[in-house]
C-alpha positions in Angstrom: 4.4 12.3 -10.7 3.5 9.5 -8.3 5.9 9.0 -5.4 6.9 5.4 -4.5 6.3 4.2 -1.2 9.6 3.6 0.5 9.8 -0.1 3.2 12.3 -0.7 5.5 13.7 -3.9 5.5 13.2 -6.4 8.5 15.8 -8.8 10.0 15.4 -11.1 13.0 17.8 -13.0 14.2 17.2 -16.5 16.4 20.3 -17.4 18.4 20.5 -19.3 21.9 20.1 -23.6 22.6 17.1 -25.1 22.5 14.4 -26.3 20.5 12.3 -23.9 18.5 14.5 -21.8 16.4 14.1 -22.9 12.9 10.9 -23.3 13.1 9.8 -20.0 14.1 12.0 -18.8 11.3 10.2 -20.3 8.8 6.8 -19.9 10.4 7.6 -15.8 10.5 9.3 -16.2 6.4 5.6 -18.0 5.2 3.5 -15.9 6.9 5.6 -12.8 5.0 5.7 -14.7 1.8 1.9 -15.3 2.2 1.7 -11.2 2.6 3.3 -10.7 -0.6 6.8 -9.5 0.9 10.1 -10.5 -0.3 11.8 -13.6 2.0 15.5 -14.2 2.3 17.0 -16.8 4.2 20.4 -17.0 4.9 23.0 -18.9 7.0 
């Protein structure tokens, strides 16, 4: 019987004022999606 690989899930969370935020959000989520892993973005 083959024994599935088990992945943690990964959250990251941008807070704080400024400039920057959204955009390293989505840069992070693309480079994931490009990897083949599941993206969720939620507000």
């Amino acid at each position: 019987m083959k024994e599935k690989k088990q992945f943690k899930g990964y959250i990251q969370v941008y807070t704080g004022s400024g400039k920057g935020k959204t955009t390293a959000a989505f840069g992070l989520a693309l480079r994931a999606a490009g990897h083949g892993y599941k993206v969720y973005i939620g507000r």
